[in-house]
Residue frames relative to the residue before (quaternion, step in Angstrom):
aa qw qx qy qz dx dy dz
X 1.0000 0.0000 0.0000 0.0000 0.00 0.00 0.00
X 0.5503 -0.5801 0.4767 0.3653 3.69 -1.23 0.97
X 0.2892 -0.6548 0.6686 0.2014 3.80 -1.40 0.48
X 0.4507 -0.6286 0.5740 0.2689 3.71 -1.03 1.34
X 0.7825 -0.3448 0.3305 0.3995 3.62 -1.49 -0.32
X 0.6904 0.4652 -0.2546 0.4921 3.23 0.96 -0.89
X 0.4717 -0.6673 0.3669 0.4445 3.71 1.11 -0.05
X 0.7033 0.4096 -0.4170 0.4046 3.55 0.63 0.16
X 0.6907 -0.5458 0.2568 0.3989 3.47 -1.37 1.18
X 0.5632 -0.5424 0.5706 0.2511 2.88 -2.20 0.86
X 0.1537 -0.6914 0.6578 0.2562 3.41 -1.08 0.79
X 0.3089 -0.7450 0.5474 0.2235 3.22 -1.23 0.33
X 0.7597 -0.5174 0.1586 0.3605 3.57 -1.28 0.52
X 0.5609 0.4724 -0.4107 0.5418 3.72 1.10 -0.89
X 0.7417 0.4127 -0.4711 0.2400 3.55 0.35 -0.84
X 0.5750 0.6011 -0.3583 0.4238 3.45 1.07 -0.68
X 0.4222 0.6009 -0.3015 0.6082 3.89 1.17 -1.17
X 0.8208 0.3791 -0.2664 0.3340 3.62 -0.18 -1.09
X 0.5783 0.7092 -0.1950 0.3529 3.34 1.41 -1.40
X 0.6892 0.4112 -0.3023 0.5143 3.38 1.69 -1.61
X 0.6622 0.5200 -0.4339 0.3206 3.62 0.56 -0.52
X 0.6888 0.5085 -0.3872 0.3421 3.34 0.93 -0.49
X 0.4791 0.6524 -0.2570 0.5279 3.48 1.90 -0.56
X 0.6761 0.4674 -0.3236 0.4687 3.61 1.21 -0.79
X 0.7360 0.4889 -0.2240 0.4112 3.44 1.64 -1.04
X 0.5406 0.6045 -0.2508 0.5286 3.52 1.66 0.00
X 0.5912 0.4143 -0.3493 0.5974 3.53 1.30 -0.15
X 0.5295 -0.5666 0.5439 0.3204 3.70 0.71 -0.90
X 0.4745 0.7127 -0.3946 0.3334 3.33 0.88 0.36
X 0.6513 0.1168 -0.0357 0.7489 2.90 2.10 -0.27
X 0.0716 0.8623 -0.4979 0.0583 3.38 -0.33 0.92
X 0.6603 -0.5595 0.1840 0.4659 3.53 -1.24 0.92
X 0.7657 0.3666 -0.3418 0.4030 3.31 -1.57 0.90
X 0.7056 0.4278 -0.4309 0.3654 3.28 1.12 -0.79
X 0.3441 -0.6087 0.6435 0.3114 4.17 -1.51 -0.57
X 0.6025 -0.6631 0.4400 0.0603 2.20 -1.62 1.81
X 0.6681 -0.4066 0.4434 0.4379 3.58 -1.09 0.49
X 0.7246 -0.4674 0.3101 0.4004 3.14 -2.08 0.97
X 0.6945 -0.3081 0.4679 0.4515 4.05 -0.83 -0.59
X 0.7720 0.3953 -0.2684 0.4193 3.03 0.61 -1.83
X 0.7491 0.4786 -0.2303 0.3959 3.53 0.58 -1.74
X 0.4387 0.7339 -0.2890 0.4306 3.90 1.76 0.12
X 0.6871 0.4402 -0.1879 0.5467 2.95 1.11 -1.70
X 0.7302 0.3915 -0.3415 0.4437 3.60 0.56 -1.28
X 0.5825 0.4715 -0.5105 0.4216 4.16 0.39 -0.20
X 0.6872 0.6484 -0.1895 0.2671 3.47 1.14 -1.05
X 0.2597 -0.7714 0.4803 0.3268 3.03 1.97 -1.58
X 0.6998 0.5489 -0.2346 0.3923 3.63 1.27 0.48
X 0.5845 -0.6043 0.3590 0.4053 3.26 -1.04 0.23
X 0.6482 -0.5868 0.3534 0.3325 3.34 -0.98 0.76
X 0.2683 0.8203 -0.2057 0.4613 3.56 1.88 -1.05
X 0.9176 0.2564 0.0344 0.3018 2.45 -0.46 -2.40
X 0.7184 0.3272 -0.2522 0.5597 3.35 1.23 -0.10
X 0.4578 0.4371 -0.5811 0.5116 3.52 0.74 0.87
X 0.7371 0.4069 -0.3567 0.4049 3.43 0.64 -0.38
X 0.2819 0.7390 -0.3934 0.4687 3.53 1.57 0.08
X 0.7917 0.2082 -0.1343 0.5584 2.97 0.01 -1.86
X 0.3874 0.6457 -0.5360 0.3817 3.77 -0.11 0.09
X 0.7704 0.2751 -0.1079 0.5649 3.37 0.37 -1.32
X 0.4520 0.4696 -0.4455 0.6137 3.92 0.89 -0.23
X 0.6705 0.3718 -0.4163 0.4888 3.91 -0.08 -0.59
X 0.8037 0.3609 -0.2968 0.3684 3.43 -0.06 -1.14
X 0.6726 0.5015 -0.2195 0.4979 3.59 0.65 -0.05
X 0.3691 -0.8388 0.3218 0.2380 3.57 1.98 -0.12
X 0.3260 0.3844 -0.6997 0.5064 3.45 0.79 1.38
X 0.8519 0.2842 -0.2175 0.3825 3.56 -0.75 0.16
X 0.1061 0.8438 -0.5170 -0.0968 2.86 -1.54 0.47
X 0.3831 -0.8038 0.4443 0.0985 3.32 0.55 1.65
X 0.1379 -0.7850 0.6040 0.0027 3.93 -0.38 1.96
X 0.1114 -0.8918 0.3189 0.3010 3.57 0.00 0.09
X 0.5611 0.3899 -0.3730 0.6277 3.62 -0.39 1.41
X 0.7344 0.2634 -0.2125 0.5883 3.66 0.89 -0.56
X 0.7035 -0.5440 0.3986 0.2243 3.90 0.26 -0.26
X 0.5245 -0.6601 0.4343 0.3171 3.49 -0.79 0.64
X 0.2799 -0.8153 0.5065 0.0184 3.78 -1.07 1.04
X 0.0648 -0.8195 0.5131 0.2469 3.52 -0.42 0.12
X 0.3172 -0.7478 0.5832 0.0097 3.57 -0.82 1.59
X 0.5929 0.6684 -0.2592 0.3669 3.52 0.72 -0.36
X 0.0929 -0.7284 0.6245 0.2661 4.20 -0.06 0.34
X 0.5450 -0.6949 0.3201 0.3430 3.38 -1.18 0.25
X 0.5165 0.5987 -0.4087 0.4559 3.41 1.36 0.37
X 0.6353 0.4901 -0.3162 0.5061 3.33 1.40 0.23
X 0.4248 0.7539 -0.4431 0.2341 3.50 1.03 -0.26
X 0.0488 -0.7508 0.5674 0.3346 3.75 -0.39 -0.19
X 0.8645 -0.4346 -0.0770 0.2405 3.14 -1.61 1.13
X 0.6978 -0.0660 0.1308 0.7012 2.49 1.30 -1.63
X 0.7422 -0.3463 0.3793 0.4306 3.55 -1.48 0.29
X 0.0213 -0.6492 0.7164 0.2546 4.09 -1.10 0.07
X 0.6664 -0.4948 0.4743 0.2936 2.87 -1.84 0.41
X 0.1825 -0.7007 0.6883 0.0434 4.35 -1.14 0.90
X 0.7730 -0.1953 0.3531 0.4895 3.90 0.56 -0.18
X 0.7398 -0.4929 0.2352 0.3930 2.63 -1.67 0.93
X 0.3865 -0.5600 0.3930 0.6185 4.11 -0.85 -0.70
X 0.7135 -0.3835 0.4011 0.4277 4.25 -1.33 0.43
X 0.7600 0.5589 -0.1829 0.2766 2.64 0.36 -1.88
X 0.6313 0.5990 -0.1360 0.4735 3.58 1.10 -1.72
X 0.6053 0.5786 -0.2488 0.4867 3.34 1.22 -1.73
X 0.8793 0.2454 -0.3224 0.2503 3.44 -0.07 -0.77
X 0.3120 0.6765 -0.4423 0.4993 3.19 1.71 -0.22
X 0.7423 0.4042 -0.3173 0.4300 3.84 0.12 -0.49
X 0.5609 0.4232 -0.3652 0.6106 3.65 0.92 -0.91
X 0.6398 0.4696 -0.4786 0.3757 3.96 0.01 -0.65
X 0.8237 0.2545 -0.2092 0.4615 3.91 0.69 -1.02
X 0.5740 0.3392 -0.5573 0.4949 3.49 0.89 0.15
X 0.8141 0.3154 -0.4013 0.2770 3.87 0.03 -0.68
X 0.3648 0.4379 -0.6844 0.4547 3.60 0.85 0.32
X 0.7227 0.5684 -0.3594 0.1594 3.39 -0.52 -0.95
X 0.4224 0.7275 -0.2752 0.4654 3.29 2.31 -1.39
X 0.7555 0.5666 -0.2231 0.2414 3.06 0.07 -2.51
X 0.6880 0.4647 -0.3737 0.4135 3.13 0.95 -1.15
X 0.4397 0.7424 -0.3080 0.4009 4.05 0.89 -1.01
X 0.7592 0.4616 -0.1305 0.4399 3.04 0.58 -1.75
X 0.7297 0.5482 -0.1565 0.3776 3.02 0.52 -1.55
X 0.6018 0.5484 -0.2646 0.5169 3.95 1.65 -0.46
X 0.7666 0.2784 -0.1973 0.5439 3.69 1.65 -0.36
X 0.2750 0.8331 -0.4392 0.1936 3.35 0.87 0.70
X 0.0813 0.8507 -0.5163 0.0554 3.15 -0.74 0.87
X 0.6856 -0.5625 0.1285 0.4439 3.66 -0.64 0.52
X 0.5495 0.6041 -0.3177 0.4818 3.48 1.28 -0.73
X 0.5989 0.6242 -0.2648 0.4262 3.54 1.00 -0.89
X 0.7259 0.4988 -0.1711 0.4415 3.48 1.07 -1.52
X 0.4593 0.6722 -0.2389 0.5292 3.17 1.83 -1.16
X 0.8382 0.3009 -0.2269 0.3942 3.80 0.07 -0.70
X 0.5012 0.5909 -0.3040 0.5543 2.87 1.53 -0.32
X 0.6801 0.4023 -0.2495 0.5598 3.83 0.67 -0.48
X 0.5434 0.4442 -0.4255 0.5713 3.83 1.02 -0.69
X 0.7061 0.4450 -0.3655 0.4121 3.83 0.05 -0.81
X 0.8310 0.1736 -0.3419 0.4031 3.45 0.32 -1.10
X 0.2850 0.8412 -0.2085 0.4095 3.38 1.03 1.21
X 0.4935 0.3809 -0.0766 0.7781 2.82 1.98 -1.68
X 0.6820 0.5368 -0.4031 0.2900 3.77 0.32 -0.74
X 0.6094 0.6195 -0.2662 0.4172 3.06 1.14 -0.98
X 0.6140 0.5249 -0.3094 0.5018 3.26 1.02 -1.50
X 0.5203 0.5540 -0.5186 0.3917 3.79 -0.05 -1.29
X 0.7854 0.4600 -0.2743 0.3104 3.21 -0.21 -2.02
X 0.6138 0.6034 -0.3845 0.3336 3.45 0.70 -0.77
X 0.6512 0.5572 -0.1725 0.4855 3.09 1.07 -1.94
X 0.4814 -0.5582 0.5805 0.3460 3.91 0.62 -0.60
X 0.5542 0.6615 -0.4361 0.2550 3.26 1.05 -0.19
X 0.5149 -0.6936 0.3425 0.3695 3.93 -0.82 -0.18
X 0.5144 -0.7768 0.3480 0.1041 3.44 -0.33 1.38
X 0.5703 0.7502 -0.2791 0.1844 3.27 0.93 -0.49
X 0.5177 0.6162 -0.2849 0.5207 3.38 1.63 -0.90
X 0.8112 0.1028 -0.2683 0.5093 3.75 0.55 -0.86
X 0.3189 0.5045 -0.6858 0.4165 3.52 0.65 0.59
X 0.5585 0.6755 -0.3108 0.3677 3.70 0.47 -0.66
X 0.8597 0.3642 -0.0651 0.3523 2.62 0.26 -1.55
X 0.2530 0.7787 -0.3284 0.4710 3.39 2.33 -0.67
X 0.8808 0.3495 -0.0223 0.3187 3.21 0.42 -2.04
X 0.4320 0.7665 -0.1469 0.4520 2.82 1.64 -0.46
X 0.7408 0.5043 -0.0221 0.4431 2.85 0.86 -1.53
X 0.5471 0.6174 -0.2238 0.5192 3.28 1.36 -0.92
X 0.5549 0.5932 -0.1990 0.5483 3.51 0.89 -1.78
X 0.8908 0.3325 -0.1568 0.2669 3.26 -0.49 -0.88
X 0.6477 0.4980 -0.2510 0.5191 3.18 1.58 -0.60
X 0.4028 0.6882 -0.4059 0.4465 3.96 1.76 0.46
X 0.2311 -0.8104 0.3911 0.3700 3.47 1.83 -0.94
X 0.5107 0.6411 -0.4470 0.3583 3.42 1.54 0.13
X 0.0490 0.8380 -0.5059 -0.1986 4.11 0.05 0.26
X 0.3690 0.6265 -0.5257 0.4415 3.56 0.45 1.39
X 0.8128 0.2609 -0.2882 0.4338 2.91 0.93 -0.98
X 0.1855 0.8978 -0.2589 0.3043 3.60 2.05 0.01
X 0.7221 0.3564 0.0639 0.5895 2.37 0.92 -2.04
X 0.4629 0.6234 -0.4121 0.4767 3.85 0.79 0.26
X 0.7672 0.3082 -0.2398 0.5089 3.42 0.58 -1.31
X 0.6954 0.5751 -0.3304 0.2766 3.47 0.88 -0.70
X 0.5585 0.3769 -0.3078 0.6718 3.52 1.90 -0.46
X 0.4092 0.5941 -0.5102 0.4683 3.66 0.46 0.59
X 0.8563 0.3647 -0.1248 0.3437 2.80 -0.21 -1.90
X 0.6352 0.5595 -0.3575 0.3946 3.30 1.65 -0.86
X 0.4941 0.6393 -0.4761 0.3471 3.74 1.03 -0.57
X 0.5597 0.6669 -0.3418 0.3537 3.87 1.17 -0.17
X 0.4733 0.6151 -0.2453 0.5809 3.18 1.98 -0.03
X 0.7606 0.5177 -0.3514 0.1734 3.16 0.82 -0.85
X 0.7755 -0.4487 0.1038 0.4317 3.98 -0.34 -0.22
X 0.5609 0.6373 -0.1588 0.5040 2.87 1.55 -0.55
X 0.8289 0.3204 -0.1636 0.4285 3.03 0.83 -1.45
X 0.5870 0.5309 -0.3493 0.5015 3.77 1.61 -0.37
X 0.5554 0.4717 -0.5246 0.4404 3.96 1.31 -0.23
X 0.6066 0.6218 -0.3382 0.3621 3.62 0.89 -1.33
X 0.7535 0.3440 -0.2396 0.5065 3.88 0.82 -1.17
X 0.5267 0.5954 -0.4082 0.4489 3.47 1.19 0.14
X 0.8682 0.2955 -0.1995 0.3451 3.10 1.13 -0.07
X 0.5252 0.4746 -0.1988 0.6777 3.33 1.99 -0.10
X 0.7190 0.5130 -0.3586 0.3022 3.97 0.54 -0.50
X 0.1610 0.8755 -0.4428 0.1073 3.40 -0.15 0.31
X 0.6583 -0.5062 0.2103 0.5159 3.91 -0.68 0.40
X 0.5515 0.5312 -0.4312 0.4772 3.57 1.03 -0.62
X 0.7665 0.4760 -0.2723 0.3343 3.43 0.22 -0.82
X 0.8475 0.2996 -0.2394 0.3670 3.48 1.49 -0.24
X 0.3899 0.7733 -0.2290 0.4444 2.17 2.07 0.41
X 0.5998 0.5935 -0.2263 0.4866 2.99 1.93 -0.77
X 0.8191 0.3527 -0.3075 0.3318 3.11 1.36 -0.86
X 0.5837 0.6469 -0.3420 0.3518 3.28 1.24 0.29
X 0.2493 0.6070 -0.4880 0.5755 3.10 2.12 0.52
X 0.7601 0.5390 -0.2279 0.2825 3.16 0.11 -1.83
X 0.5885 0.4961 -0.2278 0.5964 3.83 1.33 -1.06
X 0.6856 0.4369 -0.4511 0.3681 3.55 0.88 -0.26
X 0.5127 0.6300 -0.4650 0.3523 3.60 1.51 -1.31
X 0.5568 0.6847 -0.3330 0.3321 3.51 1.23 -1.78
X 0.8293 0.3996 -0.2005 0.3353 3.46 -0.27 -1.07
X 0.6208 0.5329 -0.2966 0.4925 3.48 1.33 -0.70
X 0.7252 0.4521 -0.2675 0.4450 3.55 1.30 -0.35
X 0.3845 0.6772 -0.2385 0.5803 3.06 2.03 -0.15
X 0.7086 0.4250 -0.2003 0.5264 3.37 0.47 -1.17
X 0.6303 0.5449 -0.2900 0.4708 3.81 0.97 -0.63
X 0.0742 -0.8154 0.4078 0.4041 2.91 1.27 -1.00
X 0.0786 0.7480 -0.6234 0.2136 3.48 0.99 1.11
X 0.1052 -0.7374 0.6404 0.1872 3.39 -0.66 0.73
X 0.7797 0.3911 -0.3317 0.3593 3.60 0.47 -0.51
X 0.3877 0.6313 -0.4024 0.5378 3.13 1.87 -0.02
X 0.7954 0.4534 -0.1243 0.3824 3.63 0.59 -0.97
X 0.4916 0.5285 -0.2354 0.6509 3.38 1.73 -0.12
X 0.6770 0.3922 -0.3619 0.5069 3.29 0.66 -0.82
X 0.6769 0.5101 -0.4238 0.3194 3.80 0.77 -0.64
X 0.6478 0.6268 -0.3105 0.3020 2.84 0.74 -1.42
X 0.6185 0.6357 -0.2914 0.3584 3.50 1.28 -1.19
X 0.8118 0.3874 -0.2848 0.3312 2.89 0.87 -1.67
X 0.2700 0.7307 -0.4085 0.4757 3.87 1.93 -0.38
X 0.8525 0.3637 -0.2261 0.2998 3.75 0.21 -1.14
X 0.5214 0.5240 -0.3953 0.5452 3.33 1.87 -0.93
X 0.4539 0.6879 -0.3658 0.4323 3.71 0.75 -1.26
X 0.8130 0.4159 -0.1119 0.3918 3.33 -0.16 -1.39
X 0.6758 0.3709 -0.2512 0.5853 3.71 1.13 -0.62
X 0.7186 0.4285 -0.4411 0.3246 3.37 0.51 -0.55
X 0.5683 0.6278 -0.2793 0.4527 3.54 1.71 -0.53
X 0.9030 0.2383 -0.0912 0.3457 3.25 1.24 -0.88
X 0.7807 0.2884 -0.1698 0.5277 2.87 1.74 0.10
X 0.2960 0.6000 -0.2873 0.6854 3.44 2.33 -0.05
X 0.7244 0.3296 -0.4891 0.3570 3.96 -0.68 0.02
């Protein structure tokens, strides 16, 4: 975990978000067995972003105060003499994360898109190729979604910022974010984006750079609203 100026760790928003519910569930304001208010009427008692408290309870689940039923609502299973102190930290927050991939890779695409060359486009089609296949197979997609992006990065020739997207993209590993895509990813959903990686590459190949900025972007809103927006 990052240290703040003062040396002591950064908390991050869900964990704080998380912290008040457990403070609400230690007073009894919620008690074990019962369900928690709607989302919406959650966020607004809470003063938060809807976002920011799905990713709350995320980590409340994974730590076992909660248990999040979908279609029926989010439970608390925990007594409060079991709670532990405070939230830990699972990764970066989704929500934050992709905001960052949105302004560093718009910013990439364009990079990329000034050294293009046919071999370049070529791997780019072999990858979003293998993606395609995965999906078919049932298999998980995520490595050459990766690599998709990866590829992009790397072909800017800058390897600073390379390595940006690649500790980005890797926070998608992290606990948080693999419970969250465990539950919202699905073939429709990557299926969309490998439409979306196709718009991408054809504008590449044009070398439209603002054509290609504009995909990439809309790929990333896309992508959050699928994966961190439900």
């Amino acid at each position: 975990m990052g240290k703040g100026r003062d040396g002591g760790e950064v908390r991050r928003l869900y964990q704080e978000v998380a912290d008040r519910i457990r403070g609400l569930i230690r007073t009894g304001q919620f008690p074990p067995f019962s369900r928690l208010p709607a989302e919406r009427d959650l966020a607004q008692q809470l003063a938060v972003s809807r976002p920011s408290l799905r990713e709350a309870l995320i980590a409340l689940e994974i730590d076992g105060t909660v248990e999040i039923r979908m279609g029926s609502g989010v439970f608390v299973l925990a007594p409060a003499d079991r709670l532990a102190a405070a939230t830990r930290a699972l990764g970066e927050s989704p929500t934050e994360l992709m905001q960052a991939r949105l302004a560093v890779e718009g910013s990439v695409v364009l990079l990329a898109c000034a050294r293009v060359t046919p071999p370049f486009i070529a791997r780019l089609d072999a990858t979003a190729a293998d993606m395609r296949d995965a999906i078919e197979a049932g298999v998980d997609p995520m490595t050459h979604d990766r690599a998709f992006h990866m590829e992009i990065a790397e072909q800017t020739g800058n390897s600073v910022l390379a390595r940006i997207v690649a500790s980005l993209f890797d926070e998608r590993f992290s606990r948080l974010s693999a419970r969250i895509s465990s539950r919202h990813e699905n073939r429709a959903s990557w299926t969309a984006a490998t439409q979306e990686h196709a718009a991408l590459v054809r504008m590449l190949e044009a070398r439209d750079s603002l054509g290609a900025q504009a995909a990439m972007t809309r790929h990333l809103q896309l992508s959050a609203e699928r994966w961190v927006d439900l």
